[in-house]
N, C-alpha and C positions, 0 to 999 in steps of 0.2 A: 286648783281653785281659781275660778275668775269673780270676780270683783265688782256690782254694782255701786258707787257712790254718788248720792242722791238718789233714793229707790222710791220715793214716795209719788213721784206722779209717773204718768200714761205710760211716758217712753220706758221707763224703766221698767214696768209690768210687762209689757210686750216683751222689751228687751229679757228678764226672765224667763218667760216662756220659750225665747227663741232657744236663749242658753243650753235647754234642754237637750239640745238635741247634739252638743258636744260635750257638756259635762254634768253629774248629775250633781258635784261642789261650788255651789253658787253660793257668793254671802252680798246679803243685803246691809246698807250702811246707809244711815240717817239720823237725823237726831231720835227720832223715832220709830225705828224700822219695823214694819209687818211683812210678814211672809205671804207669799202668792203662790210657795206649795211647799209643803210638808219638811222636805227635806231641807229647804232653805236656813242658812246660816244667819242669824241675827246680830250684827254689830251696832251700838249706839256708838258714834263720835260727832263733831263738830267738825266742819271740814277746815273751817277758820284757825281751829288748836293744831299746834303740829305735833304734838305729840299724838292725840287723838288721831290725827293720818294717820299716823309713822303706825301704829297698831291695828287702824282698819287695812291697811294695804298689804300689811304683814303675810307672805306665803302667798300670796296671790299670784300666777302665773299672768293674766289680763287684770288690766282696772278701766272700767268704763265708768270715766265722767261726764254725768249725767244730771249733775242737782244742779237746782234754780235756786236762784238767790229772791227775794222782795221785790218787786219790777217797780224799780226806781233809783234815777242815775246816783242818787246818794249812797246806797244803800250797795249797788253796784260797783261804784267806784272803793267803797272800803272794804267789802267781801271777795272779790270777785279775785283781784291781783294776790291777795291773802291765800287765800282759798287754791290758786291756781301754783302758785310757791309751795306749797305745801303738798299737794299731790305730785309734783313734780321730783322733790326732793325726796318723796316716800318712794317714788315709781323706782327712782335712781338708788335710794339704799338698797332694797329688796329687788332689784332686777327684775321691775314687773315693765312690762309692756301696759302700753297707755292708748284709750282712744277718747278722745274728745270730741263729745256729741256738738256740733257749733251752731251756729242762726247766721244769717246773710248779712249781718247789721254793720259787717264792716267793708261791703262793697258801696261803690261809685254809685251813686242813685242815677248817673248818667247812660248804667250799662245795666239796666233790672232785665231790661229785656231779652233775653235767651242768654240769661244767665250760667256760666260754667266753671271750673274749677280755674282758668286762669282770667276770670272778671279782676279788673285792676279794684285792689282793696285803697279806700279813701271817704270814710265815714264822713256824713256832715250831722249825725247827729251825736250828743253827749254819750249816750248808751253804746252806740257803735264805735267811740273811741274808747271806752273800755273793755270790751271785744275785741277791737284791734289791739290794744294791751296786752289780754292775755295772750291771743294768737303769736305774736311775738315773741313772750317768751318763751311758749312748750316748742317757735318753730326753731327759736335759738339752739337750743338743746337737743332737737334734732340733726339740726345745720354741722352743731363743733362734737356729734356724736356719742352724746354722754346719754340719750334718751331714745329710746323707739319707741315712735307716735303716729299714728296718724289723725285725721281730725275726717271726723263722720259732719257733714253739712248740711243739715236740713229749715228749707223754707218755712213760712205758716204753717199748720199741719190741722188734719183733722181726723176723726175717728169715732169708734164706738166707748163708750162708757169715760169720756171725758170730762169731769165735773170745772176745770177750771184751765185759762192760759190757751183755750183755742178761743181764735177770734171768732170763726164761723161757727162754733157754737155756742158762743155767748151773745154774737150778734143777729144770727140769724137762724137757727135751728132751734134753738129757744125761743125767740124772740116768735113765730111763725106757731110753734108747737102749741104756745099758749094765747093763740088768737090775736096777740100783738103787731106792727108794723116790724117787720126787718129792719135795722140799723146797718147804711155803710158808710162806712170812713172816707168818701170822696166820689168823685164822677162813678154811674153803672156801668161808661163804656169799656173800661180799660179790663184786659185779660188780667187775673190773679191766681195764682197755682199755690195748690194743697197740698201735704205729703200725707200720702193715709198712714196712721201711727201704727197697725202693723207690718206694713211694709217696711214703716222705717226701722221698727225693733228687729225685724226679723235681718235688715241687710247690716244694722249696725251690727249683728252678732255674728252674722258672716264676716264682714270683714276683720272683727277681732280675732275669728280662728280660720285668718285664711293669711299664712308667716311673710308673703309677696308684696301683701297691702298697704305695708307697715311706712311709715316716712314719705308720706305722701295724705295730699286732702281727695275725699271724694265726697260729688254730692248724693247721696243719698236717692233710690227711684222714686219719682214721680210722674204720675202719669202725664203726657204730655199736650200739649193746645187746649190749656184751660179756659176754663167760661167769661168770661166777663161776668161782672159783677152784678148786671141784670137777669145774666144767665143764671147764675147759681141762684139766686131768689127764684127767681119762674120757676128753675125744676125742682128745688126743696119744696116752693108753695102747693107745684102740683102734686108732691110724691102724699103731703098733710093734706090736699082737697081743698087750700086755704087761695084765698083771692094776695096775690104778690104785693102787698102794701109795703113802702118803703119809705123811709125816713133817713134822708142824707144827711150825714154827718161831717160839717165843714169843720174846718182849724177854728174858725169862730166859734161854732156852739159848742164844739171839743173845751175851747179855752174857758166858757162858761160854764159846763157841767163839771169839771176839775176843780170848781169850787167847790162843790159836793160830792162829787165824785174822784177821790185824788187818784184813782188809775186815768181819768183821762187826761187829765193834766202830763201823764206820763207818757200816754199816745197821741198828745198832739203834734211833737219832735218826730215821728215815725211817720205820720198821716204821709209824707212824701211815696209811701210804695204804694199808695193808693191811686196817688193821682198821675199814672202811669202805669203801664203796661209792667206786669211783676211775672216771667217765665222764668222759671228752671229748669233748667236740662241736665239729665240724667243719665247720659247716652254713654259714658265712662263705665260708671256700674254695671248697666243694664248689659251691654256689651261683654265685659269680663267673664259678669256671672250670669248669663242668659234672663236675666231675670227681666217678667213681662210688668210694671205698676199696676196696681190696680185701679180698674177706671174711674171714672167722678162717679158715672151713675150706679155702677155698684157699690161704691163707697158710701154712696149717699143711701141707698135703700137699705145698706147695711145696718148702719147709724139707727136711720127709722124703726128697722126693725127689733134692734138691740135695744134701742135708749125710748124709744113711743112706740111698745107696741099694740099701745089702744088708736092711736091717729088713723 
């Protein structure tokens, strides 16, 4: 049995489908779980209750943690270290192996640029210090060996049939699809790297059934010398036929739309990977497991063709 917890968005769908192809006992676990194929096991818990763990993690050989919390440091700060105690303590009664889907949020905004597994961790924002919280504790447990973990790390990401928590397509693949100006979060000169979400699913599931991997971080493939920020609009606009309109989005009108908008209020602490060069390098994985990223511009016609294919 391995173990999806949090199965309700992108990565976990991928991540199911990848499963398939080592086990065909897959259980989904959410407060709400839906199956993405037939055979799929359905557990409702709370990740927050530990009891509720202790019974979705039950018999599992792998548990990939994978569920989002409310994007918001409050809401983070009390879920998140809860949440992270609790899969840990399941992982360790039932002798399950753990992977931990992570975000970059707790590196040095000093070092965005060709980012790798040993960037020195040193969050300045609230969000990334509860990130670095959890990270801490699953690497603890790792460290005095009472836990085997690794932690799967992946950038921004983007993909096909993503309704929600990609920035490129809430800010610009939407934004463009329905005749709108693109929205970015800062200057268009700076490079910004995407992880396509089935590359990501597909290598997080590698690495859960590959026994070598284990007690160690890796970043997850991306394809490499991303666009700048003007880039990725130009070629999304031309792939839609649409004229590359753009609407820059500073920490100032960020600060005012989070009146009304309380996600931005949320991304105005983050706008820093904008305003600089944001590379990840993936040359660990890729290297291991031969594996090639898929490129922008196929990921991107991908998207088009899956998610608009009237454009």
């Amino acid at each position: 049995m391995q173990t999806i917890l949090g199965s309700g968005g992108v990565i976990s769908r991928e991540l199911a489908e990848s499963l398939r192809e080592y086990t065909t006992d897959i259980r989904l676990v959410a407060r709400n779980p839906k199956a993405f194929h037939e055979s799929n096991e359905l557990v409702s818990a709370d990740l927050t209750n530990a009891e509720d763990t202790l019974r979705a993690v039950k018999g599992s050989e792998v548990a990939y943690f994978v569920a989002g919390f409310p994007y918001g440091h409050k809401s983070w700060s009390a879920m998140w270290p809860v949440a992270m105690k609790n899969v840990i303590d399941a992982c360790k009664t039932h002798g399950t192996k753990l992977v931990f889907f992570d975000n970059i949020y707790m590196y040095d905004p000093e070092y965005l640029d060709g980012m790798t597994e040993d960037t020195p961790h040193n969050p300045s924002s609230k969000k990334g210090k509860v990130r670095q919280q959890v990270i801490d504790m699953l690497m603890k447990e790792v460290e005095n060996g009472s836990l085997t973990a690794l932690v799967a790390r992946c950038p921004d990401y983007y993909g096909p049939g993503i309704e929600k928590n990609s920035m490129l397509t809430e800010t610009v693949l939407k934004k463009l699809a329905e005749g709108s100006k693109a929205n970015w979060l800062g200057p268009l000169k700076f490079k910004h790297s995407f992880a396509y979400t089935p590359d990501a699913g597909r290598a997080t599931a590698i690495l859960g059934n590959t026994p070598d991997a284990f007690n160690q971080t890796w970043h997850l493939p991306t394809a490499g010398n991303p666009p700048t920020g003007q880039e990725w609009i130009d070629s999304i606009a031309k792939k839609f036929g649409a004229k590359p309109k753009t609407m820059i989005l500073t920490p100032f009108i960020a600060g005012l739309m989070g009146i009304f908008v309380p996600v931005m209020k949320e991304l105005k602490e983050m706008m820093y990977q904008y305003d600089r060069d944001y590379v990840f390098n993936s040359d660990k994985f890729e290297k291991r497991f031969n594996f090639t990223p898929t490129s922008y511009e196929e990921g991107i016609a991908k998207i088009i063709a899956t998610d608009y294919p009237k454009s």
